[in-house]
GUKEKOL-186916 format. One record per residue (C-alpha): chain; x, y, z; residue in one letter; residue number from 1. Coordinates in pm, whole numbers. Layout:
N
 kette     xx     yy     zz rest  nr
     A      X      Y      Z    a NUM
...
END
This chain:
132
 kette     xx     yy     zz rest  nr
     A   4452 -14739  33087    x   1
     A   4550 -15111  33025    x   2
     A   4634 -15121  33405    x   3
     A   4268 -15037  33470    x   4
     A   4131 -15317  33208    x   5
     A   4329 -15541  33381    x   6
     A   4232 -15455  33745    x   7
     A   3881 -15490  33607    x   8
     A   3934 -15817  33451    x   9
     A   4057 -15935  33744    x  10
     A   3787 -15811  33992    x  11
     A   3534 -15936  33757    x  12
     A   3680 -16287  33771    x  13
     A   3753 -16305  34192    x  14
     A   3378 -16184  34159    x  15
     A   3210 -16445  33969    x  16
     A   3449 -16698  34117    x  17
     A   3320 -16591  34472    x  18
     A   2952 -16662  34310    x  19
     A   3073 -17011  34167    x  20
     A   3158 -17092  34540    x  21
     A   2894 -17008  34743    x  22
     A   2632 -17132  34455    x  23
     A   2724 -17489  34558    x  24
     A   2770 -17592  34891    x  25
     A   2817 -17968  35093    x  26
     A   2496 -18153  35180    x  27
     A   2407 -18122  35561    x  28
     A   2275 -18504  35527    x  29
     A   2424 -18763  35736    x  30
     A   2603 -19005  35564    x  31
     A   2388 -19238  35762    x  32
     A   2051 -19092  35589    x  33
     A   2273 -19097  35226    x  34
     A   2359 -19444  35265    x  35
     A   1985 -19535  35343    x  36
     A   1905 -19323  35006    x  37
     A   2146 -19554  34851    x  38
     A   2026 -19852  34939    x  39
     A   1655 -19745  34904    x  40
     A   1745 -19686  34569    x  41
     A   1604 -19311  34600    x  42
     A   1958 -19219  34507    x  43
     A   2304 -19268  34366    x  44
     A   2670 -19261  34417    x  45
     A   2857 -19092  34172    x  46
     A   3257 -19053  34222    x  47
     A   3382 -18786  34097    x  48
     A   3787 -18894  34119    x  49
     A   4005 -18985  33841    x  50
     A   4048 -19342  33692    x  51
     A   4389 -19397  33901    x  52
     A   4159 -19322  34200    x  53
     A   3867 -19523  34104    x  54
     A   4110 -19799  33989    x  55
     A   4282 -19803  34355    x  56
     A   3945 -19864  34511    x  57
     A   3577 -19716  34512    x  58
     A   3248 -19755  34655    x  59
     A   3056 -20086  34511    x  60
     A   2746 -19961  34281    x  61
     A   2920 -19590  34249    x  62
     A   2928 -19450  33944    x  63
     A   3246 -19292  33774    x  64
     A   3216 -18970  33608    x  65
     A   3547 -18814  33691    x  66
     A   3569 -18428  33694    x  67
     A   3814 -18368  33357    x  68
     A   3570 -18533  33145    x  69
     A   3240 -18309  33272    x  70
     A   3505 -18038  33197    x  71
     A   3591 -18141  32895    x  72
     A   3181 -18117  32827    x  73
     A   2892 -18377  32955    x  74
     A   2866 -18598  32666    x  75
     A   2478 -18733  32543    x  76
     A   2603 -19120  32693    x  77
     A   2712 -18960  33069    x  78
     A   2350 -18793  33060    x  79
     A   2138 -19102  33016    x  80
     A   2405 -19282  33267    x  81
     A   2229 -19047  33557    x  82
     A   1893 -19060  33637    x  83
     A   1682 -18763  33659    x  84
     A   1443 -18847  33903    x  85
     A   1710 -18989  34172    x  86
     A   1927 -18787  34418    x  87
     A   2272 -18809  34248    x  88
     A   2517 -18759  34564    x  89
     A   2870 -18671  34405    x  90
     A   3171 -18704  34654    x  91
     A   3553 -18687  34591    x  92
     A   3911 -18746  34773    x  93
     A   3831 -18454  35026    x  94
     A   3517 -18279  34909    x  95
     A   3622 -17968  34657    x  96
     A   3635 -18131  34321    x  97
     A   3265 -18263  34379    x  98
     A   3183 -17881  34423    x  99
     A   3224 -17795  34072    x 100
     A   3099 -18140  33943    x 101
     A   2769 -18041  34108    x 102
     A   2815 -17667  33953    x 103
     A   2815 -17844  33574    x 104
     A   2603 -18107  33655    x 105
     A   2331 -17911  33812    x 106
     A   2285 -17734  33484    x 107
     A   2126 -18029  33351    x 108
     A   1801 -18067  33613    x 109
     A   2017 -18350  33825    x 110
     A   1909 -18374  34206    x 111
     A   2283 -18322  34310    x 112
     A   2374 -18336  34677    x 113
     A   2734 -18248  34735    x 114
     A   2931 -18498  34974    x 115
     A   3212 -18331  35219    x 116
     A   3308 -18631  35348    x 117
     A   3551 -18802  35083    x 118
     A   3633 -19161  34966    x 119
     A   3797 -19292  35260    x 120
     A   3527 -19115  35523    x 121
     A   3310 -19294  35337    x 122
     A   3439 -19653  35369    x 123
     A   3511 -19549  35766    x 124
     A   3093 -19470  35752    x 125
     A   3062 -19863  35604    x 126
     A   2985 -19810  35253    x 127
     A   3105 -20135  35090    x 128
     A   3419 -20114  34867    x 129
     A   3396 -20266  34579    x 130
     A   3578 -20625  34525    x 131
     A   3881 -20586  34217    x 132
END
């Protein structure tokens, strides 16, 4: 019987797992079209990587919001950091953590559009890094 429970557990975890995935997905936008939004101000850049990331170099005018801490819970201060009425465009080191970022972030009524291309893509596409 316990063998059961646990088969079920598990099942019921690959399954809403499998729904986590294919809720979110990468924006089919060319970076040249995201950079425009940037610059147009109709949107902003918000990195998603770690503070030993960000601190080795980032995009000038992104905005940090690693992952852990919108695990740890979106604080009342990282809300009123986004805006509602822009696209927020969330990339990452290769694409994957940005995923869930957009999962929890979505939640909230953000415009998120998920970025495959990561950190270095995006400096190879000519978005500015920013100066130390």
């Amino acid at each position: 019987m316990a063998h059961i429970r646990v088969v079920c557990l598990f099942l019921l975890m690959v399954v809403g797992m499998g729904a986590l995935a294919e809720a979110a997905e990468h924006t089919k936008e060319p970076l040249t079209k995201v950079k425009q939004n940037i610059i147009d101000e109709k949107a902003v850049l918000v990195d998603v990587r770690e503070e030993k990331e960000w601190d080795s170099g980032h995009i000038d005018g992104a905005t940090f919001l690693p992952l852990s801490s919108l695990r740890d819970g979106v604080t009342d201060d990282e809300l009123k950091a986004l805006p509602k009425d822009k696209i927020l465009y969330l990339h990452c080191r290769s694409g994957q953590r940005c995923l869930v970022a957009g999962e929890i972030l979505s939640k909230y009524g953000f415009n998120i559009r998920v970025l495959k291309p990561g950190y270095e893509d995006l400096i190879s596409a000519g978005f500015p890094k920013a100066e130390e």
